[in-house]
C-alpha positions in Angstrom: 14.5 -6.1 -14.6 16.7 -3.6 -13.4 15.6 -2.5 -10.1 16.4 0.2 -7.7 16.0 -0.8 -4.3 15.9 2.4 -1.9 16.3 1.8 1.6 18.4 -2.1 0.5 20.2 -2.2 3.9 16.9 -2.3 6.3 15.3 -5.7 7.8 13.2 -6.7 4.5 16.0 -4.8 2.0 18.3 -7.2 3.0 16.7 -9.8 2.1 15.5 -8.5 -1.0 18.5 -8.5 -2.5 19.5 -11.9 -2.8 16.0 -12.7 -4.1 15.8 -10.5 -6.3 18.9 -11.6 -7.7 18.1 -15.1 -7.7 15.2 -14.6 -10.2 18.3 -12.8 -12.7 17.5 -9.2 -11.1 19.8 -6.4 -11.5 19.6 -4.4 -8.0 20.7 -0.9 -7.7 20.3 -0.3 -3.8 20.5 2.5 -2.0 21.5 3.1 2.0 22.1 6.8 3.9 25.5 5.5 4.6 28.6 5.0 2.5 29.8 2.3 5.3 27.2 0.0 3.8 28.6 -0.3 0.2 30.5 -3.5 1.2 27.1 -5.1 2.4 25.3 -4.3 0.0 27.8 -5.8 -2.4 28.3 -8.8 -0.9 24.2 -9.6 -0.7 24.0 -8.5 -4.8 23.6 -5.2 -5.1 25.1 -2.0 -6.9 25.7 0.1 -3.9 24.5 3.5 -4.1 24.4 6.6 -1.1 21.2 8.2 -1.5 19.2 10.1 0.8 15.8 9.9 -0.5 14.9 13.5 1.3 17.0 14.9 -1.3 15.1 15.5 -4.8 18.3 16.1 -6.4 20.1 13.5 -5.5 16.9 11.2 -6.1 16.7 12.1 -9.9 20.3 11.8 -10.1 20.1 8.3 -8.6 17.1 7.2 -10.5 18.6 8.7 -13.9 22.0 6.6 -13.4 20.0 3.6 -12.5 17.6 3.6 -15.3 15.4 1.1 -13.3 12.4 -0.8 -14.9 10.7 -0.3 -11.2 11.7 1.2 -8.1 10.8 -0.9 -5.1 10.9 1.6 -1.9 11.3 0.4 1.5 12.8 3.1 3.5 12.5 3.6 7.3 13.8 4.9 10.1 12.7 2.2 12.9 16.3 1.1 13.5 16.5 1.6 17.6 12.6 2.5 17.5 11.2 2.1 21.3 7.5 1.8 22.4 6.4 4.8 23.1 2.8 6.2 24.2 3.3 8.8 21.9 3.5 7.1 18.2 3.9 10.5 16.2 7.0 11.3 18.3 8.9 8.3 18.1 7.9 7.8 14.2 8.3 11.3 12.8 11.6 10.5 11.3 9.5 7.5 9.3 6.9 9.4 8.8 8.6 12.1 7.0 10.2 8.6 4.6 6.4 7.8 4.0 5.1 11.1 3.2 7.9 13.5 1.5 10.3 10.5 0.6 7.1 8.7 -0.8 6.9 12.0 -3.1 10.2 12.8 -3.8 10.6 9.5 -5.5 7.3 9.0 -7.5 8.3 12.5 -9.2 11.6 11.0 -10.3 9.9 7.7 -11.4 7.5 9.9 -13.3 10.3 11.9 -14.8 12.1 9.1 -15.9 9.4 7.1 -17.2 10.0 4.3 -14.4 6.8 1.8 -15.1 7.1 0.0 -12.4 6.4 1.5 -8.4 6.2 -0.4 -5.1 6.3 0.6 -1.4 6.1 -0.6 1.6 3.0 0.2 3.8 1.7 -1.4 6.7 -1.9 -3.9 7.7 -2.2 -4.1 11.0 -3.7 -1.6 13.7 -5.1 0.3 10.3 -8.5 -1.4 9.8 -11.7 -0.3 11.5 -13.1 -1.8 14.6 -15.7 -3.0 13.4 -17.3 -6.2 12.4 -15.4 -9.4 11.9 -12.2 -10.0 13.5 -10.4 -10.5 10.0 -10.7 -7.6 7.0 -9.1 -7.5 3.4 -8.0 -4.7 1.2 -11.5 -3.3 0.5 -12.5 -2.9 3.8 -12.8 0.2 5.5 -9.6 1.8 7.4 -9.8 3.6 11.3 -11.0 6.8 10.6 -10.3 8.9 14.0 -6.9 7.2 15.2 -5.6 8.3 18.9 -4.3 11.5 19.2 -1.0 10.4 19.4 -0.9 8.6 16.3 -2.8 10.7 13.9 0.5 11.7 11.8 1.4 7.9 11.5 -1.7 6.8 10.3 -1.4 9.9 7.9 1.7 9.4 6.8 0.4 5.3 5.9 -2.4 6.1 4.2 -0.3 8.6 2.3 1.4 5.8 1.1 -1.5 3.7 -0.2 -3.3 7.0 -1.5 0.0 8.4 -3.6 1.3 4.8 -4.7 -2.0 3.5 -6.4 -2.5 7.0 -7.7 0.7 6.9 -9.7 -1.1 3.2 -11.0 1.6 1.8 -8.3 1.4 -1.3 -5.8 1.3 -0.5 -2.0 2.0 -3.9 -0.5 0.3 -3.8 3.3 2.6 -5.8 5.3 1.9 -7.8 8.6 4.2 -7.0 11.5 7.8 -8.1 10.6 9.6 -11.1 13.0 13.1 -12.8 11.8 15.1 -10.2 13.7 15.5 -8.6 17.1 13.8 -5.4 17.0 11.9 -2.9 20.0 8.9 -5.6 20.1 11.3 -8.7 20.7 13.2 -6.9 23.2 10.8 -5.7 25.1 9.4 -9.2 25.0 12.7 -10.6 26.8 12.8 -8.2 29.7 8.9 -8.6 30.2 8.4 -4.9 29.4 5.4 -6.1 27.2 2.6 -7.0 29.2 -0.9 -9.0 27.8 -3.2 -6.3 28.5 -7.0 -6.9 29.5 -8.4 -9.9 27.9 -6.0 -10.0 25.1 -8.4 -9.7 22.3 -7.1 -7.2 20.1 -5.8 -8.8 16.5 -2.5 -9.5 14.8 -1.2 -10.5 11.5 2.5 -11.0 10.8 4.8 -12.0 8.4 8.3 -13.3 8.5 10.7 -10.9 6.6 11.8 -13.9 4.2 7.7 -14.3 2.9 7.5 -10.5 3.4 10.3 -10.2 0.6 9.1 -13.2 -2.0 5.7 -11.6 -1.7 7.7 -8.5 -2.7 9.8 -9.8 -5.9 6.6 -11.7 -6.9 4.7 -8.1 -7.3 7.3 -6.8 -10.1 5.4 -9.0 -12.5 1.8 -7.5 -11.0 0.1 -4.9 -12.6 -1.0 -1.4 -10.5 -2.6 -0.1 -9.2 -3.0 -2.6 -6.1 -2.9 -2.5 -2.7 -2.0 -6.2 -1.1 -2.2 -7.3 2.4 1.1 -9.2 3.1 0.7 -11.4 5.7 0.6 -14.8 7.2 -2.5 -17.3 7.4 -3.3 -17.2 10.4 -4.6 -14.1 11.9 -3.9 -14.2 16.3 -5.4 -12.9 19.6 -2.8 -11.2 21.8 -3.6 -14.0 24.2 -2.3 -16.5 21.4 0.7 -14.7 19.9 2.2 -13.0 22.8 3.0 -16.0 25.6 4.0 -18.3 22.2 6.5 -15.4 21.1 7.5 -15.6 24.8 7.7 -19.4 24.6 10.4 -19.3 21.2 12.5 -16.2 22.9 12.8 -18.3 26.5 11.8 -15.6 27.8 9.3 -15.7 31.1 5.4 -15.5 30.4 4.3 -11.9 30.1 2.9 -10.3 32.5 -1.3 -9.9 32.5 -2.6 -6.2 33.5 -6.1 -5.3 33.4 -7.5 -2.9 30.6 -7.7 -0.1 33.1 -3.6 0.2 34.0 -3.0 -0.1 30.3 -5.3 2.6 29.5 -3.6 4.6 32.6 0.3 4.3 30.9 -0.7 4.3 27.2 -4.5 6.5 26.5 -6.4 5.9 23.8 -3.1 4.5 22.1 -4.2 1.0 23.8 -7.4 0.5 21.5 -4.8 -0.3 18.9 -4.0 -3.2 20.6 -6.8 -3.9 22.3 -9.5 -3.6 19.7 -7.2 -4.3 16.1 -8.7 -6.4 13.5 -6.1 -8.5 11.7 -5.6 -8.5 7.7 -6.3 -11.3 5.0 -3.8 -12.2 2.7 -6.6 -13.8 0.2 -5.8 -11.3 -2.3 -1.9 -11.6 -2.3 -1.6 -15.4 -2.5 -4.1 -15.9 -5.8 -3.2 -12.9 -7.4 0.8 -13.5 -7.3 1.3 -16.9 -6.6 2.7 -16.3 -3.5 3.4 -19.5 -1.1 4.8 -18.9 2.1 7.4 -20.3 3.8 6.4 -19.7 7.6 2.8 -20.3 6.7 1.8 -19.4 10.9 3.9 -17.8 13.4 3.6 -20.4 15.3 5.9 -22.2 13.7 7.5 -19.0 12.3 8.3 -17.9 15.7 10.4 -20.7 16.9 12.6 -20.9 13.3 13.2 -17.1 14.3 14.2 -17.4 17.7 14.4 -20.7 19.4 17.1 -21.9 20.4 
């Protein structure tokens, strides 16, 4: 197929590329920045400057391209910081998820592009209730902190616009196979195991994230898929074993109470998440991972 990757020069875009072009893709992909042309070359890729704000400059990019399907995994995490308040520090991505989101299924539509996929997002999102592990069908949080109301919006937007258009959403587990905010924080000890350590996790390393991804071009929408490893982890599991593969010191253990005094209601969606199943995604597309656990995902990433 002839893709158009927007957003090629993030965490999962590039590695996208080189899969996609290993299974006789043709990649278009797209970056804000003209500096990335050379990277984006080297990895595969067409290099085009696009930013996906822009409706004109999206049809015109999508009309050039003439793409069979658009894959779209724009955000703007790069340099992204914990922060109590969510809706702050993600506004940039949040705008990418909701007006991007738009701005690009129109041109798809207009062009006749069959083909849609985006990247949404697993954990945190499911409601906090029941068993400890939920798949696509389950029911989502329906009154998110205050401070993250406009990021669990702007994900749902996703899902909601995506399968709408007869598009696949792919729900992806929290990314590891780079240093980001989470893994620096983790190495200065600046992210503590708070209460009982309870609350769920699913992740998935960037490599399965984008096989899972190439293997949906042949799936037919609408779909929403949970992208994520097999085994679903307590913060008391994940957190001093991430520790562990960084050689970093154990994190520190603070009761629910001082978390709840630096982070409000934000800390139930730690404390209380429910993790994702990725049932769905490995019968329907044939997907076999490579980091089948973080816990041996973890050290491949980062030990040393």
């Amino acid at each position: 197929m002839r893709v158009l990757l927007v957003g090629a020069s993030g965490a999962i875009g590039s590695r996208l590329i080189p899969q996609l072009a290993e299974r006789g893709h043709q990649v278009t992909g797209t970056s804000r920045s003209a500096a990335k042309a050379g990277q984006l070359r080297s990895l595969g890729a067409e290099p085009a400057v696009l930013d996906v704000l822009d409706a004109g400059a999206v049809r015109a990019v999508v009309a050039k391209a003439r793409p069979d399907a658009i894959v779209y995994q724009a955000t703007a995490l790069a340099g992204q910081a914990f922060s109590r308040n969510m809706d702050r520090g993600f506004a940039p991505t949040n705008e990418l998820r909701t007006k991007g989101t738009d701005i690009l299924l129109a041109a798809a539509a207009e062009a006749g592009v069959p083909r849609f996929i985006a990247q949404s997002f697993a954990p945190f999102r499911y409601a906090h209730a029941g068993g400890p592990v939920k798949d696509e069908g389950d029911p989502l949080v329906s009154d998110p902190p205050p401070s993250a109301r406009l990021m669990f919006g702007a994900m749902a937007h996703i899902d909601q616009a995506v399968t709408a258009a007869g598009g696949i959403a792919l729900r992806y587990g929290g990314f590891y196979g780079d240093v980001d905010a989470m893994v620096t924080a983790v190495r200065k000890r600046q992210f503590p195991l708070i209460g009982d350590g309870g609350g769920m996790m699913s992740f998935i390393h960037l490599e399965d994230a984008a096989a899972a991804t190439v293997l949906a071009l042949d799936a037919e929408g609408p779909a929403i898929y949970n992208i994520t490893d097999d085994e679903p982890a307590a913060m008391r599991d994940w957190l001093p074993a991430l520790a562990a593969a960084l050689g970093a010191k154990p994190p520190y253990h603070v009761p629910g109470w001082v978390g709840r005094l630096f982070m409000g209601k934000t800390l139930t969606m730690m404390t209380e998440a429910r993790a994702a199943s990725n049932a769905k995604a490995t019968k329907e597309l044939g997907w076999t991972l490579r980091y089948p656990s973080w816990r041996t995902g973890f050290p491949a990433a980062y030990g040393r």
